[in-house]
NUSE-144253 format. One record per residue (C-alpha): x, y, z; residue in one letter. Coordinates in steps of 0.05 Angstrom, whole numbers, plus 5000, padded with zeros to 4 digits. Layout:
XYZA/...
! end
This chain:
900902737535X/893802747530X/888103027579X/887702497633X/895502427636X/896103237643X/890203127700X/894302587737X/900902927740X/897403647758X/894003217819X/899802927832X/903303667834X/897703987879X/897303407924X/904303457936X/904604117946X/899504077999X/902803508036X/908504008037X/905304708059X/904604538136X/902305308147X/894805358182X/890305848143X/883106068154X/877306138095X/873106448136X/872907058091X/868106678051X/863006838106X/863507528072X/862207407999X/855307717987X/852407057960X/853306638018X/850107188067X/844307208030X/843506448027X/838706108059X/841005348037X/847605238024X/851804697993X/858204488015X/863203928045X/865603638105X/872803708086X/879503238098X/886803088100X/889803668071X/883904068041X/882704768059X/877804628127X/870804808125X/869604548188X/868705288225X/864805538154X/859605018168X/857605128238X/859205878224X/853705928175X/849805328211X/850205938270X/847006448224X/840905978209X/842505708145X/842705048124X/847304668113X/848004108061X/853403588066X/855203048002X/855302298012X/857401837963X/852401397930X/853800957868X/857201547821X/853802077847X/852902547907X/847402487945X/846503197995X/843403118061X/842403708108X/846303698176X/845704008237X/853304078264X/852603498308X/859003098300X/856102448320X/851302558253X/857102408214X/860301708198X/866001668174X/867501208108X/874601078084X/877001758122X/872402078092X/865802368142X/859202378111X/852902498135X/847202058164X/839602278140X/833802438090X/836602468025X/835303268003X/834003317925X/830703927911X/836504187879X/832904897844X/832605067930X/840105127934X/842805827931X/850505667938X/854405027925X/861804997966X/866504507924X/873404287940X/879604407885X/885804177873X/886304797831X/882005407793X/885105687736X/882606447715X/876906137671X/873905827731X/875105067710X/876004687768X/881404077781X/878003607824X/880802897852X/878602477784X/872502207803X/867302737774X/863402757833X/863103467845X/862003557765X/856403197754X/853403527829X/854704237789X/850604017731X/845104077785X/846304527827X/846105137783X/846405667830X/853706047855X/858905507861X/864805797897X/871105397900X/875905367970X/883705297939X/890105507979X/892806237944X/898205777905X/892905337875X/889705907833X/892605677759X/896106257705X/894905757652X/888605417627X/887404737653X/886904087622X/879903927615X/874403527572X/866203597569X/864903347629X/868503847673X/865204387697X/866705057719X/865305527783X/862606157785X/868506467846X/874506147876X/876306257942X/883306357978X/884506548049X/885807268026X/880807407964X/875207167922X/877407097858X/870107157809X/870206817738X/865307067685X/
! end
């Protein structure tokens, strides 16, 4: 089996799995990790479906007087624009909300990036949906990249990967943050 088959049948696992687990968690002890307190600009995601909700993070930290960058899909890329909280700044594309604005690109301003995971194994490499979206995003947005996974979704083994995947810095469950050096 080679890399993208071992991809597509992990995906396939985690998805599942996450269809299955009907149990409501919170991540809102990633309002405590010392890098997103001290943030003043923050990258993250409106999430969906069956990904761990970020919905209460975001106008938790919106509450605190950060800001708050949300990803919209342009072309192949992300492009980040900053939001406010206000539901009715958010359209929503194929089930998936994104926000309406200026296009934000100063990149080297972002002191945390917030990515969604299928799965993190203990090296930090990151199983995203198979698009590379939030890959190529990390290749700019150098600063802490934290990852939000359910406690199951934190891999023993290595994961499949190739050059283009990238790793984060911390993953986060609803109990601890796991860091990766």
């Amino acid at each position: 089996m080679n890399t993208n088959d071992e991809k597509a049948a992990l995906r396939e696992h985690y998805r599942q799995a996450r269809i299955e687990n009907k149990e409501k968690v919170s991540f809102d002890k990633i309002l405590e990790v010392p890098e997103i307190q001290t943030s003043k600009i923050i990258a993250s995601y409106y999430s969906y479906s069956n990904e761990p909700d970020t919905t209460g993070i975001n106008r938790e930290l919106i509450s605190q007087g950060k800001k708050i960058l949300l990803p919209r899909i342009h072309s192949a890329d992300l492009e980040w624009c900053l939001w406010d909280g206000d539901i009715s700044t958010v359209e929503n594309k194929n089930g998936i909300y994104e926000p309406i604005g200026e296009i934000f690109t100063n990149f080297g301003a972002i002191d945390c990036i917030i990515v969604p995971a299928l799965a993190v194994d203990s090296s930090g490499m990151r199983l995203g949906k198979g698009k590379g979206f939030y890959d190529r995003a990390l290749v700019s947005i150098t600063s802490f990249s934290v990852a939000l996974i359910y406690s199951n979704e934190l891999s023993t083994t290595a994961l499949p990967s190739n050059s283009l995947d990238m790793r984060v810095k911390a993953a986060q469950t609803p109990e601890k943050l796991f860091r990766f050096s």
